[in-house]
C-alpha positions in Angstrom: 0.0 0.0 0.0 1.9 2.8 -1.4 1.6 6.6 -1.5 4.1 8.4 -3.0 4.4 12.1 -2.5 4.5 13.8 -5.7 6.7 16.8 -6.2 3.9 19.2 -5.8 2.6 18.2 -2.8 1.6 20.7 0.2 2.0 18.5 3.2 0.2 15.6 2.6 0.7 12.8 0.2 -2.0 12.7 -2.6 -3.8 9.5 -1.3 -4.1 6.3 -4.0 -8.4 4.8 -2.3 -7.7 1.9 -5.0 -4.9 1.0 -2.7 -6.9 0.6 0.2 -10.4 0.9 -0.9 -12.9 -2.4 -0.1 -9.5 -4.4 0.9 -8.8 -7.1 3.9 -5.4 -7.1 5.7 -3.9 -8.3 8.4 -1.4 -6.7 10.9 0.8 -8.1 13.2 2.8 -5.9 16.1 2.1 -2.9 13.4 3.9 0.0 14.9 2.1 3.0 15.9 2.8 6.2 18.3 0.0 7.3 20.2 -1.3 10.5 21.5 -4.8 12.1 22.8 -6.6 15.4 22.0 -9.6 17.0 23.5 -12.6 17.0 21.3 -15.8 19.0 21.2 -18.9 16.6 19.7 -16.1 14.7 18.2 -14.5 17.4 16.1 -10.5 17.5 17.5 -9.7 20.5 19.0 -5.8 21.0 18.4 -5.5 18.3 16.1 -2.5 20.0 14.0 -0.6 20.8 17.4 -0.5 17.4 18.3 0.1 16.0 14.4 2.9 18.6 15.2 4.0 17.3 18.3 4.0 13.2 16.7 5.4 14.9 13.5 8.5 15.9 15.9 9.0 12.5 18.0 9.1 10.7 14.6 12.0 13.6 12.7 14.1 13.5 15.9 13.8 9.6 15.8 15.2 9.4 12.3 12.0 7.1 11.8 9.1 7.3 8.8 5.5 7.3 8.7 4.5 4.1 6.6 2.0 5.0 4.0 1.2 8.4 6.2 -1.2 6.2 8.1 -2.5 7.8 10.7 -5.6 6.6 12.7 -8.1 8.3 15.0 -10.2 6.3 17.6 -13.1 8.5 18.8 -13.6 7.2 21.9 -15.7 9.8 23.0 -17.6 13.2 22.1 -14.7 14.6 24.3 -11.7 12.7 23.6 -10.3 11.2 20.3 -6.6 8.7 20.3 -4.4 9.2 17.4 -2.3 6.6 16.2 0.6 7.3 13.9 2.4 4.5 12.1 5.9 4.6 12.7 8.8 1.8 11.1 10.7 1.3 14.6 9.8 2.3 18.5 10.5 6.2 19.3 11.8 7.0 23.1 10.0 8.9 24.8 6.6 8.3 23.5 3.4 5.5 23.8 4.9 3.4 21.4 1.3 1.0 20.7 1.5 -2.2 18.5 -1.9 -3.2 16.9 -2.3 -6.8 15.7 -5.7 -8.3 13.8 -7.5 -8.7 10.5 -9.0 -5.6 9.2 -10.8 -4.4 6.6 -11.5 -1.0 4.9 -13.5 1.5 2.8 -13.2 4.6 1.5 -15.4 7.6 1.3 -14.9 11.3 -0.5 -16.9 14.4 1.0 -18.0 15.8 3.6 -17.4 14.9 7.9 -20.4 15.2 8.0 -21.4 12.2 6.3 -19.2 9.7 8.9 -22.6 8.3 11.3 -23.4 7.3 7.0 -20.1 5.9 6.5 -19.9 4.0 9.8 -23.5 2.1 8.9 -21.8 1.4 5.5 -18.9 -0.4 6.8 -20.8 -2.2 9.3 -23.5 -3.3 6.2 -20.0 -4.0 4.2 -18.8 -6.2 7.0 -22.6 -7.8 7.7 -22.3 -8.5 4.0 -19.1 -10.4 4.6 -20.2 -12.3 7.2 -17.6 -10.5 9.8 -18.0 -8.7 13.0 -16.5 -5.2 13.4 -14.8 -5.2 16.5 -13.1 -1.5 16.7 -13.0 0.9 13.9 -10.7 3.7 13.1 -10.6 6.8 11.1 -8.1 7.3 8.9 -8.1 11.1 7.3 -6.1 11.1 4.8 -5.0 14.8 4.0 -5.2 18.4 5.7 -8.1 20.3 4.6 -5.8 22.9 2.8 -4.2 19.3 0.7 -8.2 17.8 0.3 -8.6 21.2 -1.6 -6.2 21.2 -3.6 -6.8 17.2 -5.0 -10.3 17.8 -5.3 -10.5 15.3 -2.7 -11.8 14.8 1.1 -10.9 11.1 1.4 -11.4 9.2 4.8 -10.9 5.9 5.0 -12.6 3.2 8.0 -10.6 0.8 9.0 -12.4 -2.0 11.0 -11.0 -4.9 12.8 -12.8 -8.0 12.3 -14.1 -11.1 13.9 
């Protein structure tokens, strides 16, 4: 799963959805960093201050963000995780390793659309005969980069069974 930055990229990589999009995976031990930020009604508050702050941990690590994954686990109106993938462990930091069989979908537009997406999943998963277990967002650019593609991609990515 590969997304290359192009050479006239903002910040964020110009996301590939054929590379993700209606696929099964499994991870094992997959490296992440974890942090938290305060949410109102779910929307992050300081959501680029703490990409910042990951951003930092992972530069002064010499480490890489695989694939620019990073996940968000809304685990309350109030309070969402982040979970950046990272290559190797970074001092200092929640290192987190997430192991399981997932599987994911991508959507385009609005936020406001997510309570839709979720049902989709879960009737994508139903459909498969799985269970969703957890789910995670994944949004894939900055809103200044979503602009600029013409794209506001999110992917779900559930664990199964």
């Amino acid at each position: 799963m590969d997304n290359n930055i192009t050479d006239n990229t903002i910040c964020c990589p110009k996301f590939k959805p054929k590379n993700w999009d209606q696929k099964e995976f499994e991870w094992q031990d997959k490296k992440f960093i974890k942090d938290s930020t305060k949410t109102f009604m779910y929307m992050p508050l300081n959501f680029g201050a703490l990409m910042k702050r990951l951003q930092t941990k992972v530069d002064k690590a010499d480490a890489s963000t695989p694939d620019w994954l990073c996940l968000s686990d809304h685990i309350s109106k109030w309070k969402m995780d982040v979970y950046l993938a990272v290559d190797k462990e970074i001092e200092d930091t929640d290192n987190v390793a997430i192991s399981g069989i997932f599987i994911c979908k991508v959507y385009d537009g609005s936020y406001q659309d997510t309570s839709k997406w979720r049902k989709d999943l879960a009737a994508y998963a139903k459909g498969k005969d799985y269970k969703l277990k957890k789910t995670y967002m994944w949004y894939t650019t900055c809103p200044k980069c979503a602009k600029k593609y013409g794209h506001n991609y999110t992917a779900i990515i559930g664990q199964i069974n």
